[in-house]
Predicted model as a PDB file, atoms N, CA, C, CB and O in Angstrom, pLDDT in the B-factor column:
MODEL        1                                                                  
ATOM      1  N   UNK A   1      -3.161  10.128  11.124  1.00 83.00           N  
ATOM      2  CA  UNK A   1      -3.074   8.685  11.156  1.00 83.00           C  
ATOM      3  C   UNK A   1      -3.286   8.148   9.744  1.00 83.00           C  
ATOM      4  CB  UNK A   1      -4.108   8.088  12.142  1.00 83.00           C  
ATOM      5  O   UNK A   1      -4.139   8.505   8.932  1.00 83.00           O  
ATOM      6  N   UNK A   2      -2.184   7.065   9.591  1.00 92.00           N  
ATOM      7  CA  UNK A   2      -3.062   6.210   8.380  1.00 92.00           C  
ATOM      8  C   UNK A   2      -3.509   5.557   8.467  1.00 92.00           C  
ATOM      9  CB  UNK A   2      -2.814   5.717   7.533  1.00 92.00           C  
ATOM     10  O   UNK A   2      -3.729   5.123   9.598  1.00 92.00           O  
ATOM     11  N   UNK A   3      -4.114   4.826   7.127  1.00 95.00           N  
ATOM     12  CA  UNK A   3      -5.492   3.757   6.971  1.00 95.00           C  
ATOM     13  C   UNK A   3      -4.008   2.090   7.618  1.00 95.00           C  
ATOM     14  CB  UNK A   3      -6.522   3.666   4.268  1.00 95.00           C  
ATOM     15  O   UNK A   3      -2.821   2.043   7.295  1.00 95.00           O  
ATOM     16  N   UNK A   4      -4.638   1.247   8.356  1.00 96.00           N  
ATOM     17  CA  UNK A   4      -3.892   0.288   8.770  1.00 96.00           C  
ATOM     18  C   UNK A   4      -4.006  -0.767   7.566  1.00 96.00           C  
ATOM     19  CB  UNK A   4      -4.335  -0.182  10.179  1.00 96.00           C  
ATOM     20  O   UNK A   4      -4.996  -0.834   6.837  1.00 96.00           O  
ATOM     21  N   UNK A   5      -2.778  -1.651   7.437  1.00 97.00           N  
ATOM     22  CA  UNK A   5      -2.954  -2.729   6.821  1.00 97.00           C  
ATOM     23  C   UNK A   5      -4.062  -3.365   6.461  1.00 97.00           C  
ATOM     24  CB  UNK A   5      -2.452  -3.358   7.295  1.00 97.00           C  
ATOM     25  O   UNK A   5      -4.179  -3.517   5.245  1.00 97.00           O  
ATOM     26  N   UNK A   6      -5.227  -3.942   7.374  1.00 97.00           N  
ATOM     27  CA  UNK A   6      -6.118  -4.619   7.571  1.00 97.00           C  
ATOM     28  C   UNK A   6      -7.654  -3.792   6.236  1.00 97.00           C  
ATOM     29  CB  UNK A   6      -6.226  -4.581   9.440  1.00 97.00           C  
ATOM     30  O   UNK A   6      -8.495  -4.207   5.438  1.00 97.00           O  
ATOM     31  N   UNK A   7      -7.259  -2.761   6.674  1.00 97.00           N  
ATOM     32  CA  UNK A   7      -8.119  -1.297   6.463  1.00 97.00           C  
ATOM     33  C   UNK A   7      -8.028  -1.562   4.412  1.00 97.00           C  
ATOM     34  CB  UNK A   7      -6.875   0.717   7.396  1.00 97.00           C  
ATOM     35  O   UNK A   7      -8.959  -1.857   3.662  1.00 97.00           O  
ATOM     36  N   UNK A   8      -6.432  -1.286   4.036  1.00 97.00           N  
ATOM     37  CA  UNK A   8      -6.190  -1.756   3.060  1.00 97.00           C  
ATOM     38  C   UNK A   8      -6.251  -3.057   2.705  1.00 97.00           C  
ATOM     39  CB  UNK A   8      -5.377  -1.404   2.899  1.00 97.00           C  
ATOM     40  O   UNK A   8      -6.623  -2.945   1.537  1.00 97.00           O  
ATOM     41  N   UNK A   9      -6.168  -3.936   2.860  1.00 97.00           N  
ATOM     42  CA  UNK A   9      -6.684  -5.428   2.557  1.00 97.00           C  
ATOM     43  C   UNK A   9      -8.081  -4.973   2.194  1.00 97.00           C  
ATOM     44  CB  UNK A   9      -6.617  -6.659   3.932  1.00 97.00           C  
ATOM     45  O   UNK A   9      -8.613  -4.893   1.087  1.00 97.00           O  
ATOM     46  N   UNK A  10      -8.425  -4.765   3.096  1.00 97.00           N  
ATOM     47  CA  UNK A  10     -10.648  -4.771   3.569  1.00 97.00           C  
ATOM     48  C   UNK A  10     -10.566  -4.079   1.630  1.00 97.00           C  
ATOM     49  CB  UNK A  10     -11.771  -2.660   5.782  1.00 97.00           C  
ATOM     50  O   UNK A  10     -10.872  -4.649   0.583  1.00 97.00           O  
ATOM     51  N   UNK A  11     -10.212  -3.165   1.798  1.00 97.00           N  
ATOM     52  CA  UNK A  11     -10.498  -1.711   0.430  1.00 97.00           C  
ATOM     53  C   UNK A  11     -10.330  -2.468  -0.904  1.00 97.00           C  
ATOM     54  CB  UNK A  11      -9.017  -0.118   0.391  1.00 97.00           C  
ATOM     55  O   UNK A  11     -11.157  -2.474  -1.816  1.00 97.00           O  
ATOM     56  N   UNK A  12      -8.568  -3.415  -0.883  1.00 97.00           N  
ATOM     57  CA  UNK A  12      -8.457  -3.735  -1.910  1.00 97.00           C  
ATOM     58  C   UNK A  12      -9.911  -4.759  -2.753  1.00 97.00           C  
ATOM     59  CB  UNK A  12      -7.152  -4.289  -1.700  1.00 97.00           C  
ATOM     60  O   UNK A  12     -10.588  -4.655  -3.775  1.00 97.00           O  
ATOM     61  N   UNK A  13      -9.797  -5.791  -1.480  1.00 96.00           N  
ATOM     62  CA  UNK A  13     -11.355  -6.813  -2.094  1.00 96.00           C  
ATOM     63  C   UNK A  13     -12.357  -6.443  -2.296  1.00 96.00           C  
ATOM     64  CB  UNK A  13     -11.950  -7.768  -1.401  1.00 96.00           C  
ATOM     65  O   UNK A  13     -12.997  -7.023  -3.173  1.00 96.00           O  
ATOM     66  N   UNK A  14     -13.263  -4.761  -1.239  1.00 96.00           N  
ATOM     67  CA  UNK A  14     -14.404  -4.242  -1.875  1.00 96.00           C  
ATOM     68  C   UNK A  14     -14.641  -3.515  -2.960  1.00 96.00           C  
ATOM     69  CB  UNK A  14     -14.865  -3.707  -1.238  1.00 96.00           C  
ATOM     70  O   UNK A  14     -15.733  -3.285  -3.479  1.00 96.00           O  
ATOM     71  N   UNK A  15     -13.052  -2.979  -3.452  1.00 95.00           N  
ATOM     72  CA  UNK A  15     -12.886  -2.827  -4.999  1.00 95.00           C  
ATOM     73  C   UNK A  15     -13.200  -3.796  -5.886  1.00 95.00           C  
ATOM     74  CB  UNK A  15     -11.670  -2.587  -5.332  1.00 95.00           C  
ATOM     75  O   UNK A  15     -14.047  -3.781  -6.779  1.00 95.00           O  
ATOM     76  N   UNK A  16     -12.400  -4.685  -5.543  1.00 96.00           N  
ATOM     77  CA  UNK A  16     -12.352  -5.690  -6.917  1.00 96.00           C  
ATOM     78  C   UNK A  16     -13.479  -6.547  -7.152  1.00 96.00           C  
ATOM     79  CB  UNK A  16     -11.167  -6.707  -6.885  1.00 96.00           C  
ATOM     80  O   UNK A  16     -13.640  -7.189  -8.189  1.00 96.00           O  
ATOM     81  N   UNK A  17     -14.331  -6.543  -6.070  1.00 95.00           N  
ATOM     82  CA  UNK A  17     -15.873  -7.028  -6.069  1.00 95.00           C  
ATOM     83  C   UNK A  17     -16.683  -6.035  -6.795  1.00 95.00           C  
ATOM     84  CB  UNK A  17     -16.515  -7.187  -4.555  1.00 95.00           C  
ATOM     85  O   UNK A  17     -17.216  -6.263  -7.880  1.00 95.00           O  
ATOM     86  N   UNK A  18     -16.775  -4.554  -5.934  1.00 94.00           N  
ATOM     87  CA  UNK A  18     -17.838  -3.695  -6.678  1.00 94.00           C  
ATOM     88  C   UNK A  18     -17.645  -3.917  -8.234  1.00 94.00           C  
ATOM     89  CB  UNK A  18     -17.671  -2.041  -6.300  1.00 94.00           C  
ATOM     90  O   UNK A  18     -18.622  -4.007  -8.978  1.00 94.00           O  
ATOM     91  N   UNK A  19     -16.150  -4.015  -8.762  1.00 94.00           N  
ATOM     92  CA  UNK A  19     -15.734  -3.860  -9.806  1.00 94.00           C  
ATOM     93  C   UNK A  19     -15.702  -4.806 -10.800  1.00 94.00           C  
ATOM     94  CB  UNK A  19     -14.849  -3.482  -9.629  1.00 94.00           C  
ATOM     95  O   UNK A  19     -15.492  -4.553 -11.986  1.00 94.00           O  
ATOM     96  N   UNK A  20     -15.977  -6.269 -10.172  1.00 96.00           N  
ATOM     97  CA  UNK A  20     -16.813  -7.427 -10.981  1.00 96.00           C  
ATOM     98  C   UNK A  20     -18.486  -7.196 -10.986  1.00 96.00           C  
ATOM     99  CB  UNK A  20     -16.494  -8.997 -10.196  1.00 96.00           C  
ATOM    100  O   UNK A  20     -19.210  -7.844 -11.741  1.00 96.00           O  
ATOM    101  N   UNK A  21     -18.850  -6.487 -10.322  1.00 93.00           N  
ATOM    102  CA  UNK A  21     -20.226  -6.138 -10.477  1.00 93.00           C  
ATOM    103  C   UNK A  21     -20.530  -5.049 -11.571  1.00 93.00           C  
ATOM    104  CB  UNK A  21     -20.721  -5.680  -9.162  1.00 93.00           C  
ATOM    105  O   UNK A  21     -21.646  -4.861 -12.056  1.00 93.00           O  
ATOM    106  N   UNK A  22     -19.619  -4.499 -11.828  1.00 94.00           N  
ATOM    107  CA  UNK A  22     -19.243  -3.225 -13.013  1.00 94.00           C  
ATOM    108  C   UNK A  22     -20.198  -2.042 -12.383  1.00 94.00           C  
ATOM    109  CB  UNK A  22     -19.797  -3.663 -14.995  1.00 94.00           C  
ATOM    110  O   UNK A  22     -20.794  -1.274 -13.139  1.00 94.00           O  
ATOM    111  N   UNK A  23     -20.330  -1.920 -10.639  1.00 93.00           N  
ATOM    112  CA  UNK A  23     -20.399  -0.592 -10.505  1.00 93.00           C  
ATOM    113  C   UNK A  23     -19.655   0.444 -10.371  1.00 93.00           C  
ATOM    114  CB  UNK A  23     -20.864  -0.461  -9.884  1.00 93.00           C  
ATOM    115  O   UNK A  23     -18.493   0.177 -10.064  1.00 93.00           O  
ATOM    116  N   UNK A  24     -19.917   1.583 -10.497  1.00 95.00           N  
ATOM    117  CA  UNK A  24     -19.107   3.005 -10.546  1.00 95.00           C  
ATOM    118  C   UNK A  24     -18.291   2.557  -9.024  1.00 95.00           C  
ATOM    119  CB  UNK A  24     -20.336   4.797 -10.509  1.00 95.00           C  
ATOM    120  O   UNK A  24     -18.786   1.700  -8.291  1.00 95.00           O  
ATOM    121  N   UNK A  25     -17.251   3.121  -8.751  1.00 95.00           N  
ATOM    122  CA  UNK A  25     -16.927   3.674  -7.151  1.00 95.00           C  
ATOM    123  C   UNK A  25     -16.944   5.222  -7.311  1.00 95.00           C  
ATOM    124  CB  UNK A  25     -15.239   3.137  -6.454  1.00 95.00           C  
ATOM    125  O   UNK A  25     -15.974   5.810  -7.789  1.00 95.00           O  
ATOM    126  N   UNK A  26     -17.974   5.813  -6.935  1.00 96.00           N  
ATOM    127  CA  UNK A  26     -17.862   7.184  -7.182  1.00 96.00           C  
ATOM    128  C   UNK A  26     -16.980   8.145  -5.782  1.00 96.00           C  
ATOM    129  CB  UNK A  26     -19.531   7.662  -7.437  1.00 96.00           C  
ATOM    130  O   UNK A  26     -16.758   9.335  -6.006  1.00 96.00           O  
ATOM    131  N   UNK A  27     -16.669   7.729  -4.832  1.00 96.00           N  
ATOM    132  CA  UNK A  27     -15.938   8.157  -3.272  1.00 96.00           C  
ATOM    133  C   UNK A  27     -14.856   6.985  -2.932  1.00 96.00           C  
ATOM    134  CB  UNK A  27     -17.258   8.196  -1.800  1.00 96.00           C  
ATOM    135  O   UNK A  27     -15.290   5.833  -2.953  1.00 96.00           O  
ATOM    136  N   UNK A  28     -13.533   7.184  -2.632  1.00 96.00           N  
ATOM    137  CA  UNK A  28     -13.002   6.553  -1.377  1.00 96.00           C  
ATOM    138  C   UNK A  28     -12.472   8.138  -1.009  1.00 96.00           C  
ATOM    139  CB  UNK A  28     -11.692   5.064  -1.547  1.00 96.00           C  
ATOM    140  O   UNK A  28     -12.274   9.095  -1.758  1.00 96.00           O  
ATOM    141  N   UNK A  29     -12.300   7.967   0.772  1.00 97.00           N  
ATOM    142  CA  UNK A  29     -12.433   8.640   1.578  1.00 97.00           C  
ATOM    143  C   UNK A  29     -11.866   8.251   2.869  1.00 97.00           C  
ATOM    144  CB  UNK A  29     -13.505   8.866   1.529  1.00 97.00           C  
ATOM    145  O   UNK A  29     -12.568   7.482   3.526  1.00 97.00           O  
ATOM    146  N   UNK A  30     -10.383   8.731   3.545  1.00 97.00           N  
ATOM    147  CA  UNK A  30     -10.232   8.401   4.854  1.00 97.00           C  
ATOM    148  C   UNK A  30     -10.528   9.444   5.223  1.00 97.00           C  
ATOM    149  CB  UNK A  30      -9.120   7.908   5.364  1.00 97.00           C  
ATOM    150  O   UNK A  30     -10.163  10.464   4.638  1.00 97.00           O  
ATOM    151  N   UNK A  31     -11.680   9.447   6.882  1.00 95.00           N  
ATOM    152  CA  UNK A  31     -11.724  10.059   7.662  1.00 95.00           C  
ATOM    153  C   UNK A  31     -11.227   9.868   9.160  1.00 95.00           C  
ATOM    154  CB  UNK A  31     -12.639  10.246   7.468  1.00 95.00           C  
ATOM    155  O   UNK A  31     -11.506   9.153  10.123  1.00 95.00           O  
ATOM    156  N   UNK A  32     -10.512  10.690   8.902  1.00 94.00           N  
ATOM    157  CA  UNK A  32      -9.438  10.778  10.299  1.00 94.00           C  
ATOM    158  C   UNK A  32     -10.023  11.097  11.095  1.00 94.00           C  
ATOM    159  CB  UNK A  32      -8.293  11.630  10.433  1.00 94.00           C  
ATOM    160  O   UNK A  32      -9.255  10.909  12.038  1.00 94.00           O  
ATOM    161  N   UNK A  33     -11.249  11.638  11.655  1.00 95.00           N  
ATOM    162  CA  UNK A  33     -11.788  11.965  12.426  1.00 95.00           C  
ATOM    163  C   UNK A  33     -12.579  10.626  13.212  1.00 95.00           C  
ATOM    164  CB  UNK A  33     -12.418  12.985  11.868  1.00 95.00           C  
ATOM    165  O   UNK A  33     -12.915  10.682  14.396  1.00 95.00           O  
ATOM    166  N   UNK A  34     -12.741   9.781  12.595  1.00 94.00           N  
ATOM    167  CA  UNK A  34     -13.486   8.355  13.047  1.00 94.00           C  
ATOM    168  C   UNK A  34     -12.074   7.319  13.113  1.00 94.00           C  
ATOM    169  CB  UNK A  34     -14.890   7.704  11.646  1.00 94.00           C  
ATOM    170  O   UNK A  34     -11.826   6.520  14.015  1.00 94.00           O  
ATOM    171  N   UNK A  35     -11.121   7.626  11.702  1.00 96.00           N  
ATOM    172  CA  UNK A  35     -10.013   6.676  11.548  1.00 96.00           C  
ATOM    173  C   UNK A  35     -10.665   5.431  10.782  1.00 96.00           C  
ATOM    174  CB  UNK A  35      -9.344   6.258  13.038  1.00 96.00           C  
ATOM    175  O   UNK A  35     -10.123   4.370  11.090  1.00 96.00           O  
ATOM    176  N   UNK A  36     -11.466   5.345  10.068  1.00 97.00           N  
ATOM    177  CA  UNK A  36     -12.751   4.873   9.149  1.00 97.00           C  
ATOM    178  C   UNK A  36     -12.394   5.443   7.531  1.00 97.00           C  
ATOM    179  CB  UNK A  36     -14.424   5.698   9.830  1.00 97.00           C  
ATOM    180  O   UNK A  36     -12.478   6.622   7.184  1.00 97.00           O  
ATOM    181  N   UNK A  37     -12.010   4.374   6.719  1.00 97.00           N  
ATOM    182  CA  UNK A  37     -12.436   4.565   5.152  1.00 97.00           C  
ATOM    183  C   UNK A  37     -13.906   4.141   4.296  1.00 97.00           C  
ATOM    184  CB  UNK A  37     -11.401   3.775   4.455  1.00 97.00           C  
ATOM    185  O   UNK A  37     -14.512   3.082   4.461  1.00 97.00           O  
ATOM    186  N   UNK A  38     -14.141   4.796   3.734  1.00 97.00           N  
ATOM    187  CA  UNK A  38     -15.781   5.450   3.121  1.00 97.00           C  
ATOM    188  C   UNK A  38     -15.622   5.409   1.657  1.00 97.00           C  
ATOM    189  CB  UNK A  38     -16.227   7.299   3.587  1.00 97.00           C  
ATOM    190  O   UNK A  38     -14.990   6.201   0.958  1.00 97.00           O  
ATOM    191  N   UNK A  39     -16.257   4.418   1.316  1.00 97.00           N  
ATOM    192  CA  UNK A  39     -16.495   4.347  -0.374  1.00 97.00           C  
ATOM    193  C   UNK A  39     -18.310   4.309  -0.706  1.00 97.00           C  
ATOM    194  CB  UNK A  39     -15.625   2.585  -1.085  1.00 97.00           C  
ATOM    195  O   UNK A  39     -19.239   3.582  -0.355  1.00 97.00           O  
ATOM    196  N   UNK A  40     -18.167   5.432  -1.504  1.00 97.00           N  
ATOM    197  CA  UNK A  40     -19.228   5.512  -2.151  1.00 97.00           C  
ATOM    198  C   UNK A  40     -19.781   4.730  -3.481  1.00 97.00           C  
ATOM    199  CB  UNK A  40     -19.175   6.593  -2.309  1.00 97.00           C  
ATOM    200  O   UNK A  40     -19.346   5.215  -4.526  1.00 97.00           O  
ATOM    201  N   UNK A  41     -20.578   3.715  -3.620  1.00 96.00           N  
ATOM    202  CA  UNK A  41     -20.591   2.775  -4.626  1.00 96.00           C  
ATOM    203  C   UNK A  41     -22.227   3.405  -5.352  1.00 96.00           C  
ATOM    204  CB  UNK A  41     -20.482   0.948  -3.903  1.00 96.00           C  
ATOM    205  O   UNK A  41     -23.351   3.513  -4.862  1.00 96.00           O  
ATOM    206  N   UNK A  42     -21.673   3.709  -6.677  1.00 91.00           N  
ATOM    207  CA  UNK A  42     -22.893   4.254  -7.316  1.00 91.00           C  
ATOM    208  C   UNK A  42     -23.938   5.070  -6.682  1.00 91.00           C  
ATOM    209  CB  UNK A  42     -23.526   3.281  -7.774  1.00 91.00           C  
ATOM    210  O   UNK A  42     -23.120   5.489  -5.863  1.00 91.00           O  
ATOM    211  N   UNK A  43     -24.779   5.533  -6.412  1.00 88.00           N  
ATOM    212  CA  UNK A  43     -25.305   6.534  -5.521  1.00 88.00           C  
ATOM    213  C   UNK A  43     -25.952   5.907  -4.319  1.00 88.00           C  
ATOM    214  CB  UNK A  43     -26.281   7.410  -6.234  1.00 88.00           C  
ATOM    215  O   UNK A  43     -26.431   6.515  -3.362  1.00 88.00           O  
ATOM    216  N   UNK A  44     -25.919   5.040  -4.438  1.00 92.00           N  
ATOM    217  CA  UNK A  44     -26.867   4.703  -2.973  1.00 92.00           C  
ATOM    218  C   UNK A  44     -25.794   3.463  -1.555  1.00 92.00           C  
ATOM    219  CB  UNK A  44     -28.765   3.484  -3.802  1.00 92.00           C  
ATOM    220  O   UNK A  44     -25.810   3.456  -0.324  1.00 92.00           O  
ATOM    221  N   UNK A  45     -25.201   2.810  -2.347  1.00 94.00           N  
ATOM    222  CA  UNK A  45     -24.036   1.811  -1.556  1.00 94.00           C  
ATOM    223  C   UNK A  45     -22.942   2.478  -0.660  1.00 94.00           C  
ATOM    224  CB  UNK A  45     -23.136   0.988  -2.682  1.00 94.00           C  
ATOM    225  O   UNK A  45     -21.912   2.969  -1.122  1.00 94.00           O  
ATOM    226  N   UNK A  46     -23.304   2.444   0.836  1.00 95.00           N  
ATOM    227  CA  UNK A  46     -21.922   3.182   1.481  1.00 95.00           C  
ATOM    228  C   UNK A  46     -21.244   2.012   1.930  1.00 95.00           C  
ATOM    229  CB  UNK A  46     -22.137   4.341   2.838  1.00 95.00           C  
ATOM    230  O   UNK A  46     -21.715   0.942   2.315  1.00 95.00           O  
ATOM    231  N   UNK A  47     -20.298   2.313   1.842  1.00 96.00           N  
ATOM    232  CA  UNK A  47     -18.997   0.977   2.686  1.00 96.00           C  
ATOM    233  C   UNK A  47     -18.449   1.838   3.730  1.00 96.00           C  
ATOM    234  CB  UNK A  47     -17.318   0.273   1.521  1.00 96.00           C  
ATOM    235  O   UNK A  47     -18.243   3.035   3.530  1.00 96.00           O  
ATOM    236  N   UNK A  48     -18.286   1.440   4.487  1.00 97.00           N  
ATOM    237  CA  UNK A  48     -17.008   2.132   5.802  1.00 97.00           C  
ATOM    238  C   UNK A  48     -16.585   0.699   6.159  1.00 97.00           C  
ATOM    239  CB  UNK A  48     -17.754   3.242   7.593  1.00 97.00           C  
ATOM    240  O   UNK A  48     -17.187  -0.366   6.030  1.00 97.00           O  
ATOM    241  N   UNK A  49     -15.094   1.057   6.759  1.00 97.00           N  
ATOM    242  CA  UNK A  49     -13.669  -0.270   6.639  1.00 97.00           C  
ATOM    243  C   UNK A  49     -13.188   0.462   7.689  1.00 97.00           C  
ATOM    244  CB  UNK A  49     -12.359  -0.515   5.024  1.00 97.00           C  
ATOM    245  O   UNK A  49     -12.490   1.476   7.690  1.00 97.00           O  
ATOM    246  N   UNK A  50     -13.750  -0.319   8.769  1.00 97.00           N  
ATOM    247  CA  UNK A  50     -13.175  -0.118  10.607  1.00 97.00           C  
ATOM    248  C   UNK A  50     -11.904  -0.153  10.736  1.00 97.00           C  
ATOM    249  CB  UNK A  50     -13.587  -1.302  11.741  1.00 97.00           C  
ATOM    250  O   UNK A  50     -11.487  -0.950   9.896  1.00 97.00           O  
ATOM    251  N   UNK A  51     -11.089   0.262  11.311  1.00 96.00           N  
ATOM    252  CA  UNK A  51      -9.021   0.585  11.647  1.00 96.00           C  
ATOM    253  C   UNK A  51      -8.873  -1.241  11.539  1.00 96.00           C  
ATOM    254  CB  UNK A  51      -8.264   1.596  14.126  1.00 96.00           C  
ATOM    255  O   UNK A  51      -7.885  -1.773  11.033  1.00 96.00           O  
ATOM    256  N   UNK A  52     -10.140  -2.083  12.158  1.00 96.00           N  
ATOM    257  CA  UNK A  52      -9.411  -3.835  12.079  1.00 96.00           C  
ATOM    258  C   UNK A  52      -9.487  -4.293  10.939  1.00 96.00           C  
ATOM    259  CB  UNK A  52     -10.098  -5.069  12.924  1.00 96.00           C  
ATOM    260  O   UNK A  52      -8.947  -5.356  10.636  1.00 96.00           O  
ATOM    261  N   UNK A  53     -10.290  -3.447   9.964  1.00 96.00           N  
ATOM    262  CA  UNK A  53     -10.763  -4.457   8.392  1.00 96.00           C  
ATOM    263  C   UNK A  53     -12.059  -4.816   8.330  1.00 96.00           C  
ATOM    264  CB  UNK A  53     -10.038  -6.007   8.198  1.00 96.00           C  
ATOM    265  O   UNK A  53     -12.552  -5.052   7.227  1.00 96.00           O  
ATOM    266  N   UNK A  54     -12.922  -4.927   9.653  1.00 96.00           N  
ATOM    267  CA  UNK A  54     -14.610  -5.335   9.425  1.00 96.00           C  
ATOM    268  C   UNK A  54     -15.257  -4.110   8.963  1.00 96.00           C  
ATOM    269  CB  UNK A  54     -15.491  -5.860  10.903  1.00 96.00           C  
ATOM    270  O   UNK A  54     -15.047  -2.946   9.305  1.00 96.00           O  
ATOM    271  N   UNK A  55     -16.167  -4.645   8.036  1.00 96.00           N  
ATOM    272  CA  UNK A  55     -16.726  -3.747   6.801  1.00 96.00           C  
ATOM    273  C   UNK A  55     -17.945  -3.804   7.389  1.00 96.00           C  
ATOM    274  CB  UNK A  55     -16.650  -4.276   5.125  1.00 96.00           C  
ATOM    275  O   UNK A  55     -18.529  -4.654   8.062  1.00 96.00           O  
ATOM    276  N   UNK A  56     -18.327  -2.207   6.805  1.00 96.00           N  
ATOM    277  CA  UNK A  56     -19.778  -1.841   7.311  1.00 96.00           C  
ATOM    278  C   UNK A  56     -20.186  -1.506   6.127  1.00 96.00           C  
ATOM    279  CB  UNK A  56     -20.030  -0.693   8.434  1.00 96.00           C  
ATOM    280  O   UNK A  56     -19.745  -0.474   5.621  1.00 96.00           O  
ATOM    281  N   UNK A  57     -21.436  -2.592   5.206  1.00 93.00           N  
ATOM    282  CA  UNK A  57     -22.138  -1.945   4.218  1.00 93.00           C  
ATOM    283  C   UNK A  57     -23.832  -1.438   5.256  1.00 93.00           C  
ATOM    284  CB  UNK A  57     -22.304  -3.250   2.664  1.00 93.00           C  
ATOM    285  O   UNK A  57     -24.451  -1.877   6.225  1.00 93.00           O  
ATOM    286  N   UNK A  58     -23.984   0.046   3.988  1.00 90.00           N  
ATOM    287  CA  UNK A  58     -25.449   0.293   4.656  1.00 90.00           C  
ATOM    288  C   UNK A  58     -26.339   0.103   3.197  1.00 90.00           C  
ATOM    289  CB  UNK A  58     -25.665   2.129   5.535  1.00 90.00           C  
ATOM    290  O   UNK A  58     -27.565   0.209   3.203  1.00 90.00           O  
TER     291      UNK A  58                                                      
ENDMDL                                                                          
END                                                                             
């Protein structure tokens, strides 16, 4: 499966945010197994971007 439209939207803006913040993105990551993309933001920031686009920071 691929990442859906929504999925990409969600990715493009938590880029270009982390990236006005001038942190690293050290991970993006689709896992097909959930159907969930996973960015790792400097060592401690996880993002996951649900198949609709609602973002899960932990």
């Amino acid at each position: 499966m691929e990442p859906t439209p929504e999925q990409l939207k969600s990715l493009y803006q938590r880029c270009v945010r982390v990236s006005n913040l001038l942190l690293p993105i050290n991970l993006v990551r689709f896992d097909r197994r959930t159907n969930r993309i996973v960015i790792l933001v400097g060592d401690t920031i996880q993002i996951e971007i649900l198949p609709n686009g609602e973002v899960i920071i932990e």
